[in-house]
C-alpha positions in Angstrom: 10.7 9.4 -37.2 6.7 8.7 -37.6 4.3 10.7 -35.5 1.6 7.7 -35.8 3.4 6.1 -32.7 1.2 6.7 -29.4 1.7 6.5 -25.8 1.5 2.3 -24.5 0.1 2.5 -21.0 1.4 -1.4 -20.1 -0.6 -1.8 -16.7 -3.5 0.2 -15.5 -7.0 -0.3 -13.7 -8.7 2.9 -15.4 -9.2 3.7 -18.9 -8.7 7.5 -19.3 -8.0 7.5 -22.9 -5.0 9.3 -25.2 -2.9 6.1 -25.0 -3.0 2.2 -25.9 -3.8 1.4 -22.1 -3.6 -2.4 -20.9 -6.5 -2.6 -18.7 -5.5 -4.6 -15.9 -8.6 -6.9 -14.4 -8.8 -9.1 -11.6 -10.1 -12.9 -12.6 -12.2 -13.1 -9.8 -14.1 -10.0 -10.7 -17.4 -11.8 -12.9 -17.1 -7.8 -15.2 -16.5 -8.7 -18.3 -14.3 -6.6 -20.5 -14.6 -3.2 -22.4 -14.6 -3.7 -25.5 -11.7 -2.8 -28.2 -9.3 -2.7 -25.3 -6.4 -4.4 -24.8 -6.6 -6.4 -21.4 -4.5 -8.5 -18.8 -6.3 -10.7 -16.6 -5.5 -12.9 -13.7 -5.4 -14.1 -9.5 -3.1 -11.4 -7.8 -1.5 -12.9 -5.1 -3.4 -11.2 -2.0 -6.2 -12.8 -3.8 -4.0 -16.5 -3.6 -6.3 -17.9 -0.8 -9.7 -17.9 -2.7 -11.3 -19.6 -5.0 -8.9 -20.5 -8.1 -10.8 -22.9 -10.6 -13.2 -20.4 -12.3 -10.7 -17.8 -12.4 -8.9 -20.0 -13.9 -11.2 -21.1 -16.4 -11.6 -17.6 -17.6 -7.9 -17.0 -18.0 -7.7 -20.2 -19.8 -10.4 -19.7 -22.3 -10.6 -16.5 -22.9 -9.9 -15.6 -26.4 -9.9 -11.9 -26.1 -7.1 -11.8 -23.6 -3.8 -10.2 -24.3 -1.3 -10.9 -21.0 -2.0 -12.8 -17.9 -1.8 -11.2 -15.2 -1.2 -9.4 -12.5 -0.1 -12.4 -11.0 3.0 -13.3 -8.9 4.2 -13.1 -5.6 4.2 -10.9 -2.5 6.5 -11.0 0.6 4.0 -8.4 2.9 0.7 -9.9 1.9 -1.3 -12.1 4.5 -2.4 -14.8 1.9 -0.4 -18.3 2.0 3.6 -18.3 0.6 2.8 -21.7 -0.8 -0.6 -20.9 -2.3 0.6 -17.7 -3.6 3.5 -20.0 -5.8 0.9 -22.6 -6.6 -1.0 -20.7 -8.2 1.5 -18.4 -10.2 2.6 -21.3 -11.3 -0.2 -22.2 -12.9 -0.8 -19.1 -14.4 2.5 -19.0 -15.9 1.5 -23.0 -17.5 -1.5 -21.2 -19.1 0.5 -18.3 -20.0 3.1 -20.9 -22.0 0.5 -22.7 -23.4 -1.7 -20.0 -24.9 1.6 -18.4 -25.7 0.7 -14.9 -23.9 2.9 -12.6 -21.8 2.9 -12.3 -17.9 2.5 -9.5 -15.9 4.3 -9.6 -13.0 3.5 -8.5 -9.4 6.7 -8.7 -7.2 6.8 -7.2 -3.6 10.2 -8.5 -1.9 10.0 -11.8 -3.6 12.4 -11.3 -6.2 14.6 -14.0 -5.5 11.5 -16.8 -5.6 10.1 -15.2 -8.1 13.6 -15.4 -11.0 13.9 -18.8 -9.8 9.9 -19.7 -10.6 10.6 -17.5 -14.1 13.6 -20.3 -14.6 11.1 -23.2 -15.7 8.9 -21.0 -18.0 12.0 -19.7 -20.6 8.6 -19.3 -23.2 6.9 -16.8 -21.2 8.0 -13.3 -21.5 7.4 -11.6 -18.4 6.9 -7.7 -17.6 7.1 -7.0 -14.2 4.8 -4.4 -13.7 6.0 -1.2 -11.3 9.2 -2.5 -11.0 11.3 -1.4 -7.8 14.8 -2.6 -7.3 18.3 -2.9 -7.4 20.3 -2.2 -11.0 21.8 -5.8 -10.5 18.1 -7.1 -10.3 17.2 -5.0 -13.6 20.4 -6.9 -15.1 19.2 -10.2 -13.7 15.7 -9.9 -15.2 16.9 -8.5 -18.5 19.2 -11.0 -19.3 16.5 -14.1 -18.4 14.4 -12.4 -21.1 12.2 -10.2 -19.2 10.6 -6.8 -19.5 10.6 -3.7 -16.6 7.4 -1.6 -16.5 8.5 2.3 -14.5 5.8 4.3 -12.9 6.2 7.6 -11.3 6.4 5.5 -8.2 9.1 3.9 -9.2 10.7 6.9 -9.9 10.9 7.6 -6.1 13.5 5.2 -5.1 17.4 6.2 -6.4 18.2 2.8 -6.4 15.3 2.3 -9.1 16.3 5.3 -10.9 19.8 3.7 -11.6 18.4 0.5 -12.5 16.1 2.2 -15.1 19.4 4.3 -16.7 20.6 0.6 -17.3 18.0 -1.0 -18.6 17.8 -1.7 -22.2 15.1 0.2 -23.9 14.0 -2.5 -26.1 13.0 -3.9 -22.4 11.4 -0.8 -21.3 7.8 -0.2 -20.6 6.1 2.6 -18.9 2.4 2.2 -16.7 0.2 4.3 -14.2 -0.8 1.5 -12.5 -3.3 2.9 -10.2 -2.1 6.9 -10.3 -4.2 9.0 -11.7 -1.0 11.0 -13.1 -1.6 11.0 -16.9 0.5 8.4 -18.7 2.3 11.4 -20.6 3.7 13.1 -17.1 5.2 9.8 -16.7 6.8 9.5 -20.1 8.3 12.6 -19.8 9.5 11.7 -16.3 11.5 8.7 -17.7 12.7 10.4 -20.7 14.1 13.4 -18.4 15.8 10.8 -16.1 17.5 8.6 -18.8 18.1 11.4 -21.2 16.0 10.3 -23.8 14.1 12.1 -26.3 10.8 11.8 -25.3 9.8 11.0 -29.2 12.0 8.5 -29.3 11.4 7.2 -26.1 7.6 7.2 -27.3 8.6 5.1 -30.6 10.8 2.7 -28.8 8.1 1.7 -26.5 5.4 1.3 -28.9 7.6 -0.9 -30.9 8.2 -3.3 -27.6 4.5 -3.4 -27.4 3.6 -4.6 -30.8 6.8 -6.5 -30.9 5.7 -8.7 -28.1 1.6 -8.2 -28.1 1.2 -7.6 -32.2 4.5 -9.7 -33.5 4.6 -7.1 -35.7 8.1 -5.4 -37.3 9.6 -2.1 -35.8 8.5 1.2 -36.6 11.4 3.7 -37.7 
């Protein structure tokens, strides 16, 4: 197996280096973005109440930009259930029509959110931190989609089953806003599934440039 594969953090909001890290920024935020590094950008939904057209200008035009998102919904957040789907839903129209991935913020809106991900078959979605049942993993894999583990996913045994099942051609692996290194975490996931970690490390790197790159599989 080839040592030129590297760790592919799939969601953070730091850039600490020693992987390919998918810098995650907010489309409200005027920042502009590091350069030579990968990035996501889009309207999380506590953010669903504000503003949406220049933030959606950015995502729209931005030629730079490698996934949309974080965007989606949230069960827990104060900002408007209907605003929150109106605009994910127009981030996932921009998503098909630039043909760019999704990355997916779900808190207890699982439900809503598969039946959203049902007009948008184009889209392949990663839902980022993903926490829940095995039969949602199965529900999301088999719709097309991708499930992102961090170590605080790794907290919930419900979690931990769905991750033994899930596919790892599906599999990605993030810090997300931990400042546990992206390798502690790839370790983590290759302990739990029984995985070795090398593997693991190739597998996932292929995913990435499979669906960011469309570039063939590295053996």
């Amino acid at each position: 197996m080839s040592r030129a594969a590297v760790y592919v953090d799939i969601h953070t909001h730091r850039i600490a280096g020693g992987a390919i890290e998918m810098l995650s920024l907010n489309a409200l935020d005027p920042a502009p973005a590091p350069i030579h590094v990968p990035y996501s950008c889009g309207i999380h939904p506590w953010d669903a109440d504000k503003v949406w057209e220049q933030a959606s200008a950015r995502i729209a035009t931005d030629a730079r930009l490698s996934a949309i998102g974080e965007c989606g919904l949230d069960n827990i957040c104060p900002a408007s259930k209907p605003r929150q789907r109106e605009i994910f839903i127009r981030q996932l129209e921009i998503a098909n029509r630039r043909r760019l991935p999704v990355i997916i913020h779900c808190v207890r809106a699982f439900e809503q959110t598969m039946e959203i991900l049902k007009g948008f078959t184009n889209v392949t979605a990663i839902f980022h931190g993903f926490i829940g049942s095995p039969q949602q993993a199965r529900r999301a894999v088999d719709h097309g989609c991708c499930l992102s583990f961090s170590m605080r996913s790794l907290r919930s045994p419900r979690t931990v089953e769905a991750l033994g099942q899930t596919p790892t051609d599906r599999l990605f692996i993030e810090t997300d806003d931990s400042p546990d290194p992206i390798a502690q975490t790839y370790a983590a996931v290759a302990h739990t599934i029984g995985c070795d970690p090398e593997v693991l490390e190739t597998t996932i790197y292929n995913n990435f440039n499979r669906i960011f790159n469309g570039n063939a599989s590295m053996e």
